[in-house]
C-alpha positions as a Markdown table, in Angstrom:
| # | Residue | x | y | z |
|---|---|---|---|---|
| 1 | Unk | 0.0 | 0.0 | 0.0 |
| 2 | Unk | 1.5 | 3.4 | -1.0 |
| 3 | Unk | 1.3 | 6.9 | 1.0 |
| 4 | Unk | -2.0 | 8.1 | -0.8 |
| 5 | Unk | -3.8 | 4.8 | -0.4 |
| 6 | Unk | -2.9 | 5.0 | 3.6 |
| 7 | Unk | -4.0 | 8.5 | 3.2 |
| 8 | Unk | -6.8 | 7.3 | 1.8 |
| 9 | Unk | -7.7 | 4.8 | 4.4 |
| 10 | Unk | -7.3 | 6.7 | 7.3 |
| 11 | Unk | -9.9 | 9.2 | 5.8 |
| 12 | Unk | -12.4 | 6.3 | 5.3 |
| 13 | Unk | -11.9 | 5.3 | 8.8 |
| 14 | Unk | -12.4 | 8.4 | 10.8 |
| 15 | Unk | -14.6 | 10.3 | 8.6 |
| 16 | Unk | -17.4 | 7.8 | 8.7 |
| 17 | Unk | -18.9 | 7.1 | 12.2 |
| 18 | Unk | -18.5 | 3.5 | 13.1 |
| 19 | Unk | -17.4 | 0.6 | 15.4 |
| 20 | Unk | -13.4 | 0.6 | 14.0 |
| 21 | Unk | -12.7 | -2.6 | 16.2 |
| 22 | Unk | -14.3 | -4.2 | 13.3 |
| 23 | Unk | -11.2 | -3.6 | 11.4 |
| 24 | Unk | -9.1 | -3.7 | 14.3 |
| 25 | Unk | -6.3 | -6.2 | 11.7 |
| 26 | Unk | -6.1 | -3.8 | 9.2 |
| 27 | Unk | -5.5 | -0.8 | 11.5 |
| 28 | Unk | -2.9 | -2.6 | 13.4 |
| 29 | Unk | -1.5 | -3.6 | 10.3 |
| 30 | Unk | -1.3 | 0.3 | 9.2 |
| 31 | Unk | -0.7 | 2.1 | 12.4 |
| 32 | Unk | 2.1 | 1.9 | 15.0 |
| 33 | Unk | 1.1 | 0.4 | 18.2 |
| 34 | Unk | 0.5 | 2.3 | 21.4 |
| 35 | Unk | 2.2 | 1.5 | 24.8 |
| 36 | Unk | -1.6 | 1.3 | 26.7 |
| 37 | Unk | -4.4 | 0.7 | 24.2 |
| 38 | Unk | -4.5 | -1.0 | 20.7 |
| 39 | Unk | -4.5 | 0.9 | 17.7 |
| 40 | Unk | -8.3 | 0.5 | 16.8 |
| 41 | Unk | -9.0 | 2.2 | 20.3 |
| 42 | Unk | -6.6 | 4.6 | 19.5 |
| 43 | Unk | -8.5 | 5.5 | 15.8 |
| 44 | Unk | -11.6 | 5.7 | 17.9 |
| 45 | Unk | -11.1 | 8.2 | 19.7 |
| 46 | Unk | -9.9 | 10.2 | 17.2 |
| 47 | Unk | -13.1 | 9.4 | 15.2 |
| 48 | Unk | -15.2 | 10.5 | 17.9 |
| 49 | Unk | -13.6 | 13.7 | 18.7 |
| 50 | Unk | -13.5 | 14.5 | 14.2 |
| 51 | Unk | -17.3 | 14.0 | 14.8 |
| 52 | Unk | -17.9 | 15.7 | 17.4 |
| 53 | Unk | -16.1 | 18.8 | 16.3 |
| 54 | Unk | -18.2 | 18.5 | 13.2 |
| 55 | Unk | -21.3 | 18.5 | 15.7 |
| 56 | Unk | -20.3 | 21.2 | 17.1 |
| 57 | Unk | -19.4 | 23.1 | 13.8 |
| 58 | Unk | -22.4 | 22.9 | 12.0 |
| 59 | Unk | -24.6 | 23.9 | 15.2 |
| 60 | Unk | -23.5 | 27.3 | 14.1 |
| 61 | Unk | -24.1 | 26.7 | 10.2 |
| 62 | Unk | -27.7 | 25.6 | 11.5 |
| 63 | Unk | -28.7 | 27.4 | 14.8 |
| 64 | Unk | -32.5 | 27.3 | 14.5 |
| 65 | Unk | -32.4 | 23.2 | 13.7 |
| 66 | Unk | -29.7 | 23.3 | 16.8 |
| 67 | Unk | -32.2 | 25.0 | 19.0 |
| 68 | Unk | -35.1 | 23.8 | 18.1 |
| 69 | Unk | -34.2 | 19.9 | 18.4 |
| 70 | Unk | -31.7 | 20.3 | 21.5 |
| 71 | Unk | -28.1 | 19.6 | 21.9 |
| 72 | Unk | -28.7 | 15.6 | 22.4 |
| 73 | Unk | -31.2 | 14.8 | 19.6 |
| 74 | Unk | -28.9 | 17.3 | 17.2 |
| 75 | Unk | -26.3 | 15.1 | 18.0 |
| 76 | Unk | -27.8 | 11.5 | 17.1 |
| 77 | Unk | -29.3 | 13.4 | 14.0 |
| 78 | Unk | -25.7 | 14.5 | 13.0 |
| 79 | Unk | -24.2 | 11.3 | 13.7 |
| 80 | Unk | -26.7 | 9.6 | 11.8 |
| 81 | Unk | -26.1 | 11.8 | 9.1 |
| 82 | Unk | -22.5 | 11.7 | 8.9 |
| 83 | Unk | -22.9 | 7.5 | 8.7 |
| 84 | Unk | -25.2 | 8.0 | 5.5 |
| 85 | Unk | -23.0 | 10.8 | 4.0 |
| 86 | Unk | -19.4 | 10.9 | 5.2 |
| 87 | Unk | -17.9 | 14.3 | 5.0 |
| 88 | Unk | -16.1 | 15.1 | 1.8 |
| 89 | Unk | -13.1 | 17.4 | 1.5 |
| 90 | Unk | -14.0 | 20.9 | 0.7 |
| 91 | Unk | -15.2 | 23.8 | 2.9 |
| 92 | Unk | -16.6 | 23.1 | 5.8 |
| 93 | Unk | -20.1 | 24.9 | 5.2 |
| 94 | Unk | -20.8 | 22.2 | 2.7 |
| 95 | Unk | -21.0 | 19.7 | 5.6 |
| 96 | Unk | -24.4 | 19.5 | 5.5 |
| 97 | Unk | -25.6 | 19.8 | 1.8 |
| 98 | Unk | -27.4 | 16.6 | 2.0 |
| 99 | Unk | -28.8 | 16.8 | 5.6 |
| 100 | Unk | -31.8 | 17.9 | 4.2 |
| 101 | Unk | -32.5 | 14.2 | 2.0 |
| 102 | Unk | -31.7 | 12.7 | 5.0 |
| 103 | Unk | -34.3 | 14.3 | 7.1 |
| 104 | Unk | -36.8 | 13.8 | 4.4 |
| 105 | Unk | -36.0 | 9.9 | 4.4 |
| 106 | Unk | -35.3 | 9.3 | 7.8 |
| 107 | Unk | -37.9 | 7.5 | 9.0 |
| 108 | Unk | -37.7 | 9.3 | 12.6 |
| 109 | Unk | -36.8 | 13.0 | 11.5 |
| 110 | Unk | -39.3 | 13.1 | 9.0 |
| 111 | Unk | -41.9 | 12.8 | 10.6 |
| 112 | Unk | -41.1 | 15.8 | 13.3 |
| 113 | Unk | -43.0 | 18.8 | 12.4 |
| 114 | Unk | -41.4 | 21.6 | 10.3 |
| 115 | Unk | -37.5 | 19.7 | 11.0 |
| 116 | Unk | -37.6 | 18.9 | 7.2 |
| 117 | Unk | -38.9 | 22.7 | 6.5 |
| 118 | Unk | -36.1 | 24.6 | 8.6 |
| 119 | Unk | -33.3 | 22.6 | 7.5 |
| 120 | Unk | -34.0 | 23.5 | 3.9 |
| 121 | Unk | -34.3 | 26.7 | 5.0 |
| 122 | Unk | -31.4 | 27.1 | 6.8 |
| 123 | Unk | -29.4 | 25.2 | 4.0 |
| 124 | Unk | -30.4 | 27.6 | 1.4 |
| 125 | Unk | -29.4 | 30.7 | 3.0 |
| 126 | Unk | -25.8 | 29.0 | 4.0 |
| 127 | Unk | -25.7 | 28.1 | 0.2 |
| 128 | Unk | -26.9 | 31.1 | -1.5 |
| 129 | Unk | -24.6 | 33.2 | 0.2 |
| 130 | Unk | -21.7 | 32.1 | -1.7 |
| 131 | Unk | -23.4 | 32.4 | -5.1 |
| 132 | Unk | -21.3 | 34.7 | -7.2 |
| 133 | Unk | -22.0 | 38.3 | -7.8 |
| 134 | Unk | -24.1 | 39.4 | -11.0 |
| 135 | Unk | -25.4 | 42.7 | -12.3 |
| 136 | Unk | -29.0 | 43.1 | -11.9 |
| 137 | Unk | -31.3 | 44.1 | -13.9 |
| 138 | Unk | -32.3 | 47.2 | -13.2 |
| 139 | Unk | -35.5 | 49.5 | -14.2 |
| 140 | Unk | -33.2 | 52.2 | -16.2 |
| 141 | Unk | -32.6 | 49.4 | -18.4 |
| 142 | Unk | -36.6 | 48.5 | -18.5 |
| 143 | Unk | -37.3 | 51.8 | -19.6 |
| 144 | Unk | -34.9 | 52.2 | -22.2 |
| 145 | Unk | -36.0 | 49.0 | -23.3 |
| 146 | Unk | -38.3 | 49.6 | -26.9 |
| 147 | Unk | -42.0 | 48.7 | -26.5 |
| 148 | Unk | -41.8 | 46.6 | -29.0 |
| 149 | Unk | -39.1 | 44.4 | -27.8 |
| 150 | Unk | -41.0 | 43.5 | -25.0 |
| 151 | Unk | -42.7 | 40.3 | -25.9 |
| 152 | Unk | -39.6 | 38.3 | -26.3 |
| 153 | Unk | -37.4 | 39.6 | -23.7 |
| 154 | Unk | -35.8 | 37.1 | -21.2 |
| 155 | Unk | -34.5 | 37.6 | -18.1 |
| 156 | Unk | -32.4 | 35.4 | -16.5 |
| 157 | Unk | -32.8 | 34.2 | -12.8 |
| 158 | Unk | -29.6 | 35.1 | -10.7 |
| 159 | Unk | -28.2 | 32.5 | -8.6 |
| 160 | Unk | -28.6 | 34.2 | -5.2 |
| 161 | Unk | -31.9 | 32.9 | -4.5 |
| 162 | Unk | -33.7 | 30.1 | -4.4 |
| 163 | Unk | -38.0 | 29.4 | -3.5 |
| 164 | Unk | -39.1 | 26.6 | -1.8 |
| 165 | Unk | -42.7 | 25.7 | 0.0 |
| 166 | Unk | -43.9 | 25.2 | 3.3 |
| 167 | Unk | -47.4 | 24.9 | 5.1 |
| 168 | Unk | -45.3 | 26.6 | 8.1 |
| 169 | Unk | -44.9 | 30.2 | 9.4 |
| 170 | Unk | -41.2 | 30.1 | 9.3 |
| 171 | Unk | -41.3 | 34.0 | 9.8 |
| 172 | Unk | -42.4 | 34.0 | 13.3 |
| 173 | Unk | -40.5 | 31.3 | 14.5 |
| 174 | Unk | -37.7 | 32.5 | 13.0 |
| 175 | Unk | -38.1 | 36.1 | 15.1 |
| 176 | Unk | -38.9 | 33.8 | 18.2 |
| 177 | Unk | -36.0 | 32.1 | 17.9 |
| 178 | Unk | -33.5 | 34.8 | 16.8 |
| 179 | Unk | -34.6 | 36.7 | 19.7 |
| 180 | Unk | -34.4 | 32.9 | 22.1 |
| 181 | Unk | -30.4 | 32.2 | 21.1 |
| 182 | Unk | -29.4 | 36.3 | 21.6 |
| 183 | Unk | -30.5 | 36.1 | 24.9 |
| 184 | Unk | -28.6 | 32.7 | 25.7 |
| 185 | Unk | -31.9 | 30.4 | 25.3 |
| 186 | Unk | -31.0 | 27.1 | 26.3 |
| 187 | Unk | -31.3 | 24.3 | 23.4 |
| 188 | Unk | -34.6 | 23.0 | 22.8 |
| 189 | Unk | -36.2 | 24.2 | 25.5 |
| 190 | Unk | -38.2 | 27.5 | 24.2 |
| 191 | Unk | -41.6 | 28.4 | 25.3 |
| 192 | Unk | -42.9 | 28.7 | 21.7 |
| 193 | Unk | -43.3 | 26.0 | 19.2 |
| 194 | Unk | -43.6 | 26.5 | 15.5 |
| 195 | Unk | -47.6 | 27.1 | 13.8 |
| 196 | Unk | -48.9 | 26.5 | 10.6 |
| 197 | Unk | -49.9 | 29.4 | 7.8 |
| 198 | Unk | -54.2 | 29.7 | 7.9 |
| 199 | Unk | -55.2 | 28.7 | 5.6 |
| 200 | Unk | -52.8 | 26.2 | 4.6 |
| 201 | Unk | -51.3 | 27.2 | 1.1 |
| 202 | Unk | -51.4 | 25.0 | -1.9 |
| 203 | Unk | -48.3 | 22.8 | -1.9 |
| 204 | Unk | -48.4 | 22.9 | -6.1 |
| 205 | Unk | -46.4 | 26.2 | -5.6 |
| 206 | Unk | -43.7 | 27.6 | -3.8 |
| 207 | Unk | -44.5 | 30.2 | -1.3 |
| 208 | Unk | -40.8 | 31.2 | 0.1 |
| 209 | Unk | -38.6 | 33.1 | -1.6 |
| 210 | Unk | -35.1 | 33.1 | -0.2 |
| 211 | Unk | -32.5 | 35.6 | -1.7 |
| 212 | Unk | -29.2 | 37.6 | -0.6 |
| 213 | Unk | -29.3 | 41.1 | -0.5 |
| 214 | Unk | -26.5 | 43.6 | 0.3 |
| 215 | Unk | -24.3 | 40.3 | 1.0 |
| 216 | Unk | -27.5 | 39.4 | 3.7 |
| 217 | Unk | -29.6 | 36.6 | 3.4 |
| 218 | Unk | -33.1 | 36.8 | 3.8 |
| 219 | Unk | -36.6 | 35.3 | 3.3 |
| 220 | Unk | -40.0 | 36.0 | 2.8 |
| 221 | Unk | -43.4 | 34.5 | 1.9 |
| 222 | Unk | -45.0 | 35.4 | -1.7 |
| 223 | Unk | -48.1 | 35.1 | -3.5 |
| 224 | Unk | -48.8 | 32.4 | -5.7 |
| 225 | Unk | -48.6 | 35.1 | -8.5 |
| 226 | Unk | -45.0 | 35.9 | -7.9 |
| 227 | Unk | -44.2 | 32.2 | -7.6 |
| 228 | Unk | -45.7 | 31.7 | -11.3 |
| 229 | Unk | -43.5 | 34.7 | -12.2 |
| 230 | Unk | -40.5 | 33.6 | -11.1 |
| 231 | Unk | -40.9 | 29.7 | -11.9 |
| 232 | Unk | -41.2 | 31.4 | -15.3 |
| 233 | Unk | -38.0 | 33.0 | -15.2 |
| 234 | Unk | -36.1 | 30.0 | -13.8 |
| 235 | Unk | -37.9 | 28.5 | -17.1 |
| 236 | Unk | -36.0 | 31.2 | -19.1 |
| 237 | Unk | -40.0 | 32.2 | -20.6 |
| 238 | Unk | -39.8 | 35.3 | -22.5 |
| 239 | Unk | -42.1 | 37.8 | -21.3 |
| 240 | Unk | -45.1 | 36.9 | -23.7 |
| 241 | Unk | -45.0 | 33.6 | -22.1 |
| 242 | Unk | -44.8 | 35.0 | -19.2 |
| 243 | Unk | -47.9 | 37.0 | -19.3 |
| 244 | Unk | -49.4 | 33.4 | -20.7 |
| 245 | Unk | -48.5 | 31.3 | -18.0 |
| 246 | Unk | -49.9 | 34.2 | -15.4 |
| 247 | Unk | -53.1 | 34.1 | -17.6 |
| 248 | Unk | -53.9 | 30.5 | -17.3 |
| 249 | Unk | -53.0 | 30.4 | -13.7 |
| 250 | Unk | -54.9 | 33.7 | -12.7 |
| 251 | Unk | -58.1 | 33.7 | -15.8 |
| 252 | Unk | -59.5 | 35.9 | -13.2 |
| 253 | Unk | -56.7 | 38.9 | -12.5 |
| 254 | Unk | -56.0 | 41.6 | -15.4 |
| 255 | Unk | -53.2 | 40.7 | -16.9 |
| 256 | Unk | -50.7 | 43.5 | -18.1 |
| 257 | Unk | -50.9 | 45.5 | -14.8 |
| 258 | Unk | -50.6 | 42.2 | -13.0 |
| 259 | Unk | -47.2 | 40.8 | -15.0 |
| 260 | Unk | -46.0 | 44.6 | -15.0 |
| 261 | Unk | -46.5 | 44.4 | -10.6 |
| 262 | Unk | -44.7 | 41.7 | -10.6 |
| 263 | Unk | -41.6 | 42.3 | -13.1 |
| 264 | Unk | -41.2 | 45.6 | -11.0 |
| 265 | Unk | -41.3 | 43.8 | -7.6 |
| 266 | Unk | -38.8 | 41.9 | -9.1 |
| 267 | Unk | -36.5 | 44.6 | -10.8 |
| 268 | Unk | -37.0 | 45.9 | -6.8 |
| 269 | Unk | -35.8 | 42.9 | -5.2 |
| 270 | Unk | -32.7 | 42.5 | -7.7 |
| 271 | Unk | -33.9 | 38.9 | -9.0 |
| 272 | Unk | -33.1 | 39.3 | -12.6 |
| 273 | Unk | -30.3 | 40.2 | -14.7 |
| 274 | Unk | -29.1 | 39.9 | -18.7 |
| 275 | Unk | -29.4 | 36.2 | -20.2 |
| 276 | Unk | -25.3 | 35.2 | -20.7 |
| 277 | Unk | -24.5 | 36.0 | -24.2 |
């Protein structure tokens, strides 16, 4: 075995959780002895303490999941997680960029209300952050833009945000919370739990919009119109079939003020910029 395949080894054996005396022979065989307890031992507890670091890591990358589920069932989730989807090299904010299929799946996690909902949440606004910079679109460039060449515009979507749905009220418990861990709230144990939207929204559209602005991350809910609007735009519709799609959704709403609202709100909210060339 060469120097990168015992590099690669080692990797497999502490960044997976699991029982290492297992492959106690193959250790010993790798690793120099130690004067009071046997190499597998040994890899152990360095296993556990990579693990646990990583616990304690992404409880800052995911405070509201943290808090909300408490230090010891945020643990077992993490460990769990870590078994199905060993860390990879890279940055460490990626750690959890599959937590989110393994809440959905799990059959424990899943079925906790909202965990699924927060962890997306909280996953998109670590990812989006890092999306690069692009030039908006802005409304100078609407209005310079000849009447005529309206219909088969495109705008493309930029990459800082993201939409997602949830029969939740993630706003207030987001307030709740951020106002529970500034004042040293201890994990899951808050007064508060998390409610549903009334009425419940339809789950055959997105109703959270999550985008960075001013290098800060936030969220919102939106109307079902703006969720055809922008699923449009992530579609790369021109604005003809944009106006369409609003029609067959909306038959009841007029139709030119209502695409022109919502291409303004998002010329306002810096969603859009120039298709790459």
């Amino acid at each position: 075995m060469n120097w990168e395949q015992e590099q690669a080894q080692f990797w497999a054996w502490i960044s997976k959780p699991q029982d290492l005396e297992q492959n106690a022979d193959e250790i010993a065989a790798l690793l120099a002895p130690h004067s009071q307890i046997s190499q597998a031992e040994a890899l152990g507890i360095y296993n556990n303490a990579y693990h646990q670091r990583l616990v304690e890591v992404s409880s800052a990358l995911f405070p509201v999941l943290f808090h909300t589920l408490g230090r010891d069932l945020y643990t077992r989730l993490w460990i769990g997680y870590m078994g199905a989807y060993p860390p990879r090299n890279g940055p460490i904010h990626r750690v959890g960029e599959r937590l989110h299929t393994y809440v959905s799946e799990h059959p424990s996690f899943a079925g906790l209300p909202a965990v699924a909902d927060i962890v997306q949440l909280e996953s998109l606004l670590t990812l989006l952050f890092d999306k690069v910079d692009e030039t908006p679109y802005t409304l100078a460039q609407l209005q310079a833009l000849p009447q005529d060449d309206w219909p088969a515009m495109r705008w493309q979507a930029k990459q800082d945000w993201a939409m997602f749905y949830s029969r939740f009220d993630l706003e207030q418990y987001w307030r709740l919370m951020q106002d529970y861990i500034s004042q040293g709230g201890e994990p899951g144990n808050t007064g508060f739990a998390i409610t549903g939207i009334e009425p419940t929204p339809s789950p055959k559209l997105p109703n959270y919009l999550v985008l960075r602005q001013e290098q800060r991350m936030q969220f919102q809910i939106i109307r079902p119109e703006m969720a055809v609007f922008l699923e449009g735009v992530q579609a790369q519709l021109d604005f003809a079939s944009l106006c369409v799609a609003l029609a067959e959704a909306f038959p009841e709403q007029e139709i030119p003020s209502l695409s022109l609202r919502l291409l303004l709100r998002a010329l306002e909210l810096e969603l859009l910029c120039l298709p790459k060339a």
